[in-house]
C-alpha positions in Angstrom: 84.2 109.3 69.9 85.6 108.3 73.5 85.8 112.0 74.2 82.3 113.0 73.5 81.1 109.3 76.1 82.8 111.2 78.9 80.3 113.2 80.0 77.0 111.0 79.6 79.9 108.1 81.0 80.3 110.5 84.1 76.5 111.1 84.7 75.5 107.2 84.5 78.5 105.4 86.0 79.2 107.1 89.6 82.4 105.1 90.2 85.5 105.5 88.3 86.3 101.8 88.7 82.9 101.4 86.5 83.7 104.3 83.7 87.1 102.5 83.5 85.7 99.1 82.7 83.3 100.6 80.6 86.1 102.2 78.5 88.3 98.9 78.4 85.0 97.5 77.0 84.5 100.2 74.7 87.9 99.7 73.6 88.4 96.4 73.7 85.1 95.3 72.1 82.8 95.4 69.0 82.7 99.4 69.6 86.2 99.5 68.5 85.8 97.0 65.5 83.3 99.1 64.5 84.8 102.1 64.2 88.3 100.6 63.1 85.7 99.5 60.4 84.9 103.0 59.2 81.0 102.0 60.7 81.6 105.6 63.5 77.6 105.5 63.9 77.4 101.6 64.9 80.6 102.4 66.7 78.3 104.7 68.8 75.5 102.8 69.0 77.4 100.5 70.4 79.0 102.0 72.8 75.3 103.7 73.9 73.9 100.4 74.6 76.6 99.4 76.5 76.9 102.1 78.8 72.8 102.2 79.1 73.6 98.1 80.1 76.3 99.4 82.8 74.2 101.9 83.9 71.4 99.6 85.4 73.1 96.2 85.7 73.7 95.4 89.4 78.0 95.9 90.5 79.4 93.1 89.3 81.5 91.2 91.5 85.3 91.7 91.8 88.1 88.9 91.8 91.4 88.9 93.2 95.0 88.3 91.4 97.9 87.1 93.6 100.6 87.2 91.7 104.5 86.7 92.2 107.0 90.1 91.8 109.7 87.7 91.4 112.8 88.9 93.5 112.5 92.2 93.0 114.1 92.9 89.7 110.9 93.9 87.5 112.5 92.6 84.5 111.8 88.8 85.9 107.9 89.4 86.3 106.2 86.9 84.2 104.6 88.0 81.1 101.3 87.1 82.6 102.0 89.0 85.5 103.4 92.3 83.5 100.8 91.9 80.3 97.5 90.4 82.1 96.9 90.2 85.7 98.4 93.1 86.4 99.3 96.2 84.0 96.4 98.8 83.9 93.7 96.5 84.6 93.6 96.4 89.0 92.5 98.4 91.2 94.1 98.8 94.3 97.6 96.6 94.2 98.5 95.2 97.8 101.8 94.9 97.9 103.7 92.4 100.9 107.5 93.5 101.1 107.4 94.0 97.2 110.5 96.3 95.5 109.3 99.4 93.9 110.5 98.7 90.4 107.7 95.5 90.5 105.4 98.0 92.0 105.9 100.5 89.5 105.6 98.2 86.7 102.1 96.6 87.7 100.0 98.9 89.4 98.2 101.8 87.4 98.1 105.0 87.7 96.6 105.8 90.8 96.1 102.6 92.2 96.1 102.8 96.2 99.0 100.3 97.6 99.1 99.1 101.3 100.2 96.1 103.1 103.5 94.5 104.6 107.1 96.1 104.4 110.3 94.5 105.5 110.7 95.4 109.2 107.4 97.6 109.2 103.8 95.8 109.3 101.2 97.7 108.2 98.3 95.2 108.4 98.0 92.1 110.0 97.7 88.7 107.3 93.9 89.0 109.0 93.7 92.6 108.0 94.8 91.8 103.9 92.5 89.2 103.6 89.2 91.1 104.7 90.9 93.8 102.5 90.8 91.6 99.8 87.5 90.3 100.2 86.2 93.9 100.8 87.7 95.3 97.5 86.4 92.2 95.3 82.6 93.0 96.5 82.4 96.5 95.8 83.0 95.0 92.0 87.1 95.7 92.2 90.0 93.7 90.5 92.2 93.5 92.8 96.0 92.6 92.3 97.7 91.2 95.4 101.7 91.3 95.0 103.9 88.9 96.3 107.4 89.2 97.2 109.2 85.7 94.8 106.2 83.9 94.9 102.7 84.0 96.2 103.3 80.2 98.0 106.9 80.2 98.9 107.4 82.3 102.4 104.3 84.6 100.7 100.9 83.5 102.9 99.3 82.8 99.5 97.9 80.0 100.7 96.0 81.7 103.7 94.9 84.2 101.5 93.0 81.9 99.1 91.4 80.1 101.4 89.8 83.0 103.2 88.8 83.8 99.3 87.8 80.7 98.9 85.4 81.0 102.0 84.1 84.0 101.4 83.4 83.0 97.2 85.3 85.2 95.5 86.9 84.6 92.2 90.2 84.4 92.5 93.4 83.6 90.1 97.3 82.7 90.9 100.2 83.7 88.8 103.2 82.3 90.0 106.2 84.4 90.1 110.3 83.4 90.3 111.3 82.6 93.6 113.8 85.3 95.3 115.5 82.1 96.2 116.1 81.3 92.4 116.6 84.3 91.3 119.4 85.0 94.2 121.2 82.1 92.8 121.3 82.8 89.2 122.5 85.8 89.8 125.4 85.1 91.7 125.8 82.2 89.4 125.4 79.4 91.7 123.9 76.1 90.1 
């Protein structure tokens, strides 16, 4: 079923951020239940009039995740962090000094990563937020990795104001401070 959407997908949704929201819907939604179901008709009809809804609905607007890599071990990301801000479900993942096993395990495939690296700025703090705010309104999800946490050392809090300002949606997911996480692993209470 999802193979034979790809083409009429491809002709009515221009952007691939759109044909893959469209197939996490399809997926995710009454489409699948449907054909789980044995119902492979419905399970089309279904997906029809949702991609015929897509197809003329005005972009809808993006939202921003910051969330905390922890301390660089991807290991201590938080489940929220791995399982639902961040695995598969963001487009472009901006990470600020950010290890690459933390990076590897959050971003999709493909997912364009820019931003801060120790010793090396890419973009000013000024820069990432109009980023951010640029992303969100063109209808992205946008995932915004912090080195420990997004409010200790990480500019978080700069960041969601100039979200704030600019009304964009916006969630935080908290992530183990490199602090902590430096401790217990050299075993110091």
């Amino acid at each position: 079923m999802l193979r034979a959407l790809r083409k009429s997908t491809r002709q009515k949704l221009r952007d691939s951020g759109g044909r893959r929201r469209f197939f996490e819907a399809v997926v995710d939604g009454p489409a699948a239940r449907r054909f789980i179901e044995g119902d492979v008709q419905g399970a089309e009809r279904t997906a029809q009039q949702l991609l015929a809804a897509m197809s003329t609905a005005p972009r809808a607007a993006g939202e921003v995740w910051l969330v905390g890599a922890g301390p660089g071990d991807p290991e201590l990301l938080t489940l929220k962090a791995f399982a639902g801000a961040a695995r598969r479900r963001c487009d472009p993942v901006r990470p600020a000094g950010v290890s690459r096993g933390p990076r590897s395990v959050a971003a999709r495939r493909g997912a364009h990563m820019r931003g801060k690296a120790a010793g090396n700025i890419g973009s000013t703090q000024e820069q990432i937020n109009a980023l951010l705010i640029e992303h969100a309104r063109q209808g992205k999800r946008v995932v915004r990795l912090k080195g420990g946490d997004p409010f200790v050392f990480g500019r978080g809090g700069e960041e969601l104001q100039a979200l704030a300002a600019a009304r964009i949606n916006f969630s935080v997911v908290p992530g183990i401070t490199a602090a902590l996480g430096a401790a217990a692993y050299a075993a110091f209470p």
